[in-house]
C-alpha positions in Angstrom: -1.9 15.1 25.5 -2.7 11.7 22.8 -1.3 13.3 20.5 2.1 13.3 22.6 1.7 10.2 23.8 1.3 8.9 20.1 4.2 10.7 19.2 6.8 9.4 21.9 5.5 5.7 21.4 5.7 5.8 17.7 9.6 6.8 18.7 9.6 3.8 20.5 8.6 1.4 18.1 9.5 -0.1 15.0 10.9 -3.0 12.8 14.8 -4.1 13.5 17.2 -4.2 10.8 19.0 -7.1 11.4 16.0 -9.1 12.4 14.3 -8.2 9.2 17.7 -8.9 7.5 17.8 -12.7 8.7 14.3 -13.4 7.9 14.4 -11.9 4.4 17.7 -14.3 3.6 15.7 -17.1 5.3 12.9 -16.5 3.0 15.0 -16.6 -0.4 17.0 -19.6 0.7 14.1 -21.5 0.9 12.9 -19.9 -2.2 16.0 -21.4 -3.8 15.5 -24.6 -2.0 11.8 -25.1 -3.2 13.0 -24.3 -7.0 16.0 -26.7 -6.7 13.6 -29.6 -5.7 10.7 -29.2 -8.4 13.3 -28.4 -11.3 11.8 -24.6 -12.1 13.7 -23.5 -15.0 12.3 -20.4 -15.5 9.3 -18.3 -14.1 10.1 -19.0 -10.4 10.3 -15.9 -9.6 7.9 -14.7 -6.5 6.8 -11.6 -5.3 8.1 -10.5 -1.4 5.2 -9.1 0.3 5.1 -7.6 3.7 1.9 -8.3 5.7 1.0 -6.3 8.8 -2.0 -7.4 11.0 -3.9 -4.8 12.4 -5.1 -4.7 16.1 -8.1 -3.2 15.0 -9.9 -3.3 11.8 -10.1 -0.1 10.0 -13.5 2.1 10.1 -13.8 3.5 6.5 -12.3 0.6 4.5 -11.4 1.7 1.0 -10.6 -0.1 -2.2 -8.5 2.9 -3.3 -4.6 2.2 -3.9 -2.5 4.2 -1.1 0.9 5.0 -2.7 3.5 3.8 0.3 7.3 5.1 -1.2 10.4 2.7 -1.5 13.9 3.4 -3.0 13.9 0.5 -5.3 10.9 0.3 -8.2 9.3 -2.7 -8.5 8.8 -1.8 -12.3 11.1 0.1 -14.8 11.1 3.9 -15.0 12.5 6.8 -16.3 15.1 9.1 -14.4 14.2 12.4 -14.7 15.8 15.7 -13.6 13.6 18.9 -12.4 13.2 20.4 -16.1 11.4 17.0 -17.2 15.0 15.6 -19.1 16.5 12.1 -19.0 19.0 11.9 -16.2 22.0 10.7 -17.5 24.0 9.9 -14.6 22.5 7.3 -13.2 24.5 4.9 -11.0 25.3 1.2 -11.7 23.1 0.6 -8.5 20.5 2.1 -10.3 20.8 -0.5 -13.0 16.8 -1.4 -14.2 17.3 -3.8 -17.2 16.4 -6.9 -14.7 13.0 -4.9 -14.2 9.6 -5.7 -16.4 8.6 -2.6 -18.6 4.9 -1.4 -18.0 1.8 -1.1 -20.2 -0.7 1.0 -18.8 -4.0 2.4 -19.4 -5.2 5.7 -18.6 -9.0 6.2 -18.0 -10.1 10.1 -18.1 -12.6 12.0 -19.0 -13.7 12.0 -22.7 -13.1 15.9 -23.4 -9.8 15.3 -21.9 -8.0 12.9 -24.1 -6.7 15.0 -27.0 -4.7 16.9 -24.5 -4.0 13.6 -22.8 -2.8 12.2 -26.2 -0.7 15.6 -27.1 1.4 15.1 -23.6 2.4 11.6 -24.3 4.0 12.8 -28.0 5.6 15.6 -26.0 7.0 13.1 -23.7 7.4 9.9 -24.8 10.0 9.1 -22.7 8.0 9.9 -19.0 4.7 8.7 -21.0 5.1 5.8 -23.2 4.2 3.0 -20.9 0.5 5.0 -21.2 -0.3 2.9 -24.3 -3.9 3.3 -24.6 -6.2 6.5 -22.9 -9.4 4.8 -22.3 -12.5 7.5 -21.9 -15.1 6.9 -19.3 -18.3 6.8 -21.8 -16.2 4.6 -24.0 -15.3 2.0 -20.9 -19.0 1.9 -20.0 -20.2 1.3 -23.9 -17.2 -1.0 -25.5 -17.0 -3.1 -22.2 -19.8 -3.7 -21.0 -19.7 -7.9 -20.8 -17.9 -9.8 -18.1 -15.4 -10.9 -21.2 -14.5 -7.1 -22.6 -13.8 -6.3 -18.7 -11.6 -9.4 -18.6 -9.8 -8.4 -22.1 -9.2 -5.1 -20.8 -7.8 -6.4 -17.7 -5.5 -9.3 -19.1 -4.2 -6.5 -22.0 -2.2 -4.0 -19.1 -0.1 -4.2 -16.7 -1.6 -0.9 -14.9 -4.4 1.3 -14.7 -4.4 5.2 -14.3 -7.3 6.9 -13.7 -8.3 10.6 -13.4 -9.0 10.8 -9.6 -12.1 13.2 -10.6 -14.0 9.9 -12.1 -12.6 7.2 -9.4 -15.6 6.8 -7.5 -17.5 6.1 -11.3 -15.2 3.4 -11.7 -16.0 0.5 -9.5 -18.9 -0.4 -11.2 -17.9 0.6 -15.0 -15.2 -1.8 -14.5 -16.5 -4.4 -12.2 -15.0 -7.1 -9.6 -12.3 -8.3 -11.5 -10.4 -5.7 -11.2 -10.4 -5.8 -7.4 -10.0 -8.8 -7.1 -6.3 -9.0 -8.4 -5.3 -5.9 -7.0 -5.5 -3.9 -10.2 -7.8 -0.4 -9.8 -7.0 2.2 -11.2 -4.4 4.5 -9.5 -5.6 8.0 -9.1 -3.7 10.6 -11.4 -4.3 14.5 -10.9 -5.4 15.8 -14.4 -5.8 19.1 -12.7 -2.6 20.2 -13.4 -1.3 18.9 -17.4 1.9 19.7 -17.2 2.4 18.0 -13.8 1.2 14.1 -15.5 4.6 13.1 -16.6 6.1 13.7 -13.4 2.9 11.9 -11.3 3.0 8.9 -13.7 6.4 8.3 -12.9 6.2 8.7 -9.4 3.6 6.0 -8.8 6.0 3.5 -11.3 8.3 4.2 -8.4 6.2 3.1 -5.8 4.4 0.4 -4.2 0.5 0.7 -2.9 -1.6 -0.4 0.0 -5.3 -1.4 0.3 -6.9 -0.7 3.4 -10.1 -3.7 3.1 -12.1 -5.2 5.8 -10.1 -7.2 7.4 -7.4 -7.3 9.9 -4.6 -7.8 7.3 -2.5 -5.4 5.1 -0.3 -6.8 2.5 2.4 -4.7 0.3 4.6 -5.8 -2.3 8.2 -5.0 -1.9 9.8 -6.6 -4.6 10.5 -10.0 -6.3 12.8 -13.1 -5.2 15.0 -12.0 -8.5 16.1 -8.3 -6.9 19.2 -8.2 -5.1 18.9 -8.7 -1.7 20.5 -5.3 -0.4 17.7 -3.8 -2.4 14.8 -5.5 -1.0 15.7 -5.0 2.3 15.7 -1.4 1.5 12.0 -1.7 0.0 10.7 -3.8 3.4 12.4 -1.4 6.0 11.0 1.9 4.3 7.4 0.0 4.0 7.6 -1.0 7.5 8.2 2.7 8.2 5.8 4.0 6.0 2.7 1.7 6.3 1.8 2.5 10.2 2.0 6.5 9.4 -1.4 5.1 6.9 -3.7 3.1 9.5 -5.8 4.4 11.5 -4.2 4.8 14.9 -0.8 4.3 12.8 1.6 2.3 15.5 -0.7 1.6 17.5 -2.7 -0.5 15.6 -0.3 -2.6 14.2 -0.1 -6.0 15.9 2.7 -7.6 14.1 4.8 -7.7 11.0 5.9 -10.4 9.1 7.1 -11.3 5.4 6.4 -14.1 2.8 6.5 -14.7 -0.6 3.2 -15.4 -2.7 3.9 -18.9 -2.0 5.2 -19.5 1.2 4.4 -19.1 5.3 5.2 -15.6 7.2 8.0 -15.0 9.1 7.5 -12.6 11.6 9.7 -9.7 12.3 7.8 -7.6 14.4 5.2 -8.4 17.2 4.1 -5.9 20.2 6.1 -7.0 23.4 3.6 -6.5 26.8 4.9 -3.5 27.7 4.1 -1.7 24.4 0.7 -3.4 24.7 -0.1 -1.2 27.8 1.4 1.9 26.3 -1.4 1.7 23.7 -4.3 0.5 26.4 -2.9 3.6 28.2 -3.1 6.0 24.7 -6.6 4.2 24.1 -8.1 5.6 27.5 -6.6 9.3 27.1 -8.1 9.7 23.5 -11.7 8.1 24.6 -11.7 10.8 27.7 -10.5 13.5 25.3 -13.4 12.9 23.1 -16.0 12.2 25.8 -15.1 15.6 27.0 -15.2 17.2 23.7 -18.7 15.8 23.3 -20.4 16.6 26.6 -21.0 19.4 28.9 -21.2 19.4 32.6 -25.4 18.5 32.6 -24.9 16.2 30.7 -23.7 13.6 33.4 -26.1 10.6 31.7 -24.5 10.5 28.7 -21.1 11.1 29.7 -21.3 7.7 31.4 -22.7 6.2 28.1 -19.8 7.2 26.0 -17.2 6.2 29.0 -18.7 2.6 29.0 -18.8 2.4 25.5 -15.3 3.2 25.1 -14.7 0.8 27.6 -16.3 -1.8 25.6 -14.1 -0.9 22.0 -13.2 -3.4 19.7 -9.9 -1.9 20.2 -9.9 -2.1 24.3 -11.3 -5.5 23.4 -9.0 -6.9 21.5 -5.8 -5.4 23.3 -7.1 -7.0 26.6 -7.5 -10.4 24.9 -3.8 -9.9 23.8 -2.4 -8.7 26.4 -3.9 -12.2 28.8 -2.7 -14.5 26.1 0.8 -13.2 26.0 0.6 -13.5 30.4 0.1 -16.8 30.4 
C-alpha cells in the first residue's frame, strides 16, 4: 500500500516549466547585469547549479559521485554509434566547440594498465581525454605529501577510478579531493571492451553527492550555454534527482537554482496539501514496518517502535513545516 501511495504522489508532484523557465532568465540577466557593472571581460562565466533541500537528511551519506543524466554535456564528447564509430551526423544543435575539452586520470589496478593503455590506442577518439592511468600502488608511493596530492589534483580536469578500488581511495588521495567536488568517478573494468562506451557516458552527465546535510547541489551547466539548453539540463535534473534520495519526492522540501555566485531562486516548494500527503505516506510505511518486525506477543515492543516512529526526524520535521506554513 506505500509503495502505491509513493507512486500516485510522485505523479503529483514536480517542478513547472514555465516557472523554472522565468527564474533561469532571471538568473542570467542578472548575471549579465553583475558583469556589465564590474567591467568582466573575460572569465565571467558561472556555473548554474540546482540545489534541492531535503526534508530529511539522508541515513547512509556517501561521498561517492551519483551519475544524474541530462541531454546537454557540460563537457565535450564524442558521438558515437552502436559499433563504437564517430557519428557523423550530428545536428547543428549538437554543436560542442563552445564546450571545454577534458583531461582525465584513470586510477586502476596496477596489473590492469597495459590493457588499460592498449584500449586507449584502439580508441583514441572515445579515450583520449584519459591522459594519464594512474595505478593504485603508484598513487599511494609517488603522492604521498599534501603537495603531490595537490599537483595531482590541479593537473586534471577528472578522475576515473576502477569502482573495485573506490573504497581504497579516500585515504590514498586525501581531503582535497573532496573538498572540490573531484573523486574519482567509478568506472566498471569488469568488462574491457565496454570502457569506451562508460567513459563517454559519464562526460555526458552531471553527478550528485549525497553528504550530511540537508542540501543537494547539481551542476546543470554554465551562464555561456544557450538558454534553451540549460533549461533542458535543470528540468531533467529536477526529474531525475528525487528518484536518488531516500524517500525520493517525498523528501524533497524545495528546489531552487543559483549560480556559484549568486542567491537561489526557488522554483519548487511543497504546498500544505502535499505536506500531509507525505505525513500520511510517513505513518503507512512506519506501520508496515512495525508489523513486519513484531508478532502478536509481542505487544511491548510494538508500542516502542510505534512511538518511535512517531518521534522521526522525518514526522518531526514535516510537523514543524507544516505549522509554519499555517500561520
Amino acid at each position: 500500500m506505500g509503495a502505491k501511495t509513493q507512486q500516485s504522489q510522485s505523479a503529483k508532484v514536480g517542478v513547472d516549466g514555465q516557472l523554472a523557465d522565468r527564474a533561469l532568465r532571471a538568473l542570467l540577466k542578472h548575471h549579465e547585469s553583475s558583469s556589465e557593472k564590474e567591467s568582466l571581460l573575460l572569465g565571467n562565466d558561472l556555473d548554474i547549479q540546482v540545489q534541492f533541500t531535503l526534508a530529511r537528511i539522508p541515513g547512509n551519506p556517501s561521498p561517492k559521485p551519483i551519475r544524474v543524466d541530462i541531454p546537454n554535456p557540460l563537457v565535450k564528447v564524442t558521438s558515437t554509434n552502436d559499433d563504437g564509430t564517430d557519428d557523423e551526423n550530428m545536428d547543428e544543435d549538437d554543436d560542442d566547440s563552445n564546450l571545454q575539452e577534458v583531461e582525465a586520470c584513470l586510477i586502476v589496478k596496477e596489473e590492469s594498465k597495459p590493457w588499460v593503455q592498449e584500449m586507449i590506442t584502439r580508441f583514441p577518439t572515445q579515450l583520449g581525454c584519459i591522459k594519464k592511468i594512474l595505478g593504485l600502488q603508484s598513487l599511494r608511493t609517488k603522492h604521498k605529501s599534501f603537495t603531490q596530492r595537490r599537483q595531482l589534483l590541479d593537473r586534471f580536469d577528472v578522475f576515473f577510478a576502477d569502482d573495485r578500488i573506490l573504497p581504497m581511495l579516500t585515504k590514498a588521495l586525501g581531503g582535497k579531493f573532496f573538498e572540490k567536488k573531484k573523486q574519482p568517478i567509478p568506472v566498471r573494468l569488469t568488462r574491457k571492451e565496454a570502457l569506451p562506451f562508460a567513459v563517454q557516458k559519464c562526460l555526458s552527465s552531471t553527478f550528485m553527492y549525497l553528504s550530511g546535510g540537508t542540501c543537494v547541489t547539481v551542476k546543470a551547466g554554465n551562464t555561456m550555454m544557450p538558454p534553451a539548453k540549460l533549461l533542458s539540463n535543470i528540468q531533467s535534473i529536477c526529474s531525475d534527482v528525487p528518484t536518488k534520495v531516500p524517500r525520493k519526492w517525498s523528501n524533497i522540501r524545495s528546489i531552487s537554482i543559483k549560480t556559484s555566485a549568486s542567491v537561489a531562486l526557488p522554483i519548487y516548494n511543497k504546498t500544505p496539501e502535499e505536506l500531509e500527503e507525505i505525513m500520511k505516506l510517513a505513518k503507512e510505511e512506519e506501520k508496515q514496518i512495525v508489523k513486519d518486525e513484531t508478532t502478536g506477543d509481542d505487544k511491548g515492543k510494538k508500542k516502542r517502535k510505534m512511538a518511535a516512529a512517531a518521534n522521526s526526524d522525518l514526522a518531526k520535521a514535516l510537523k514543524k513545516q507544516k505549522a509554519a506554513e499555517a500561520k
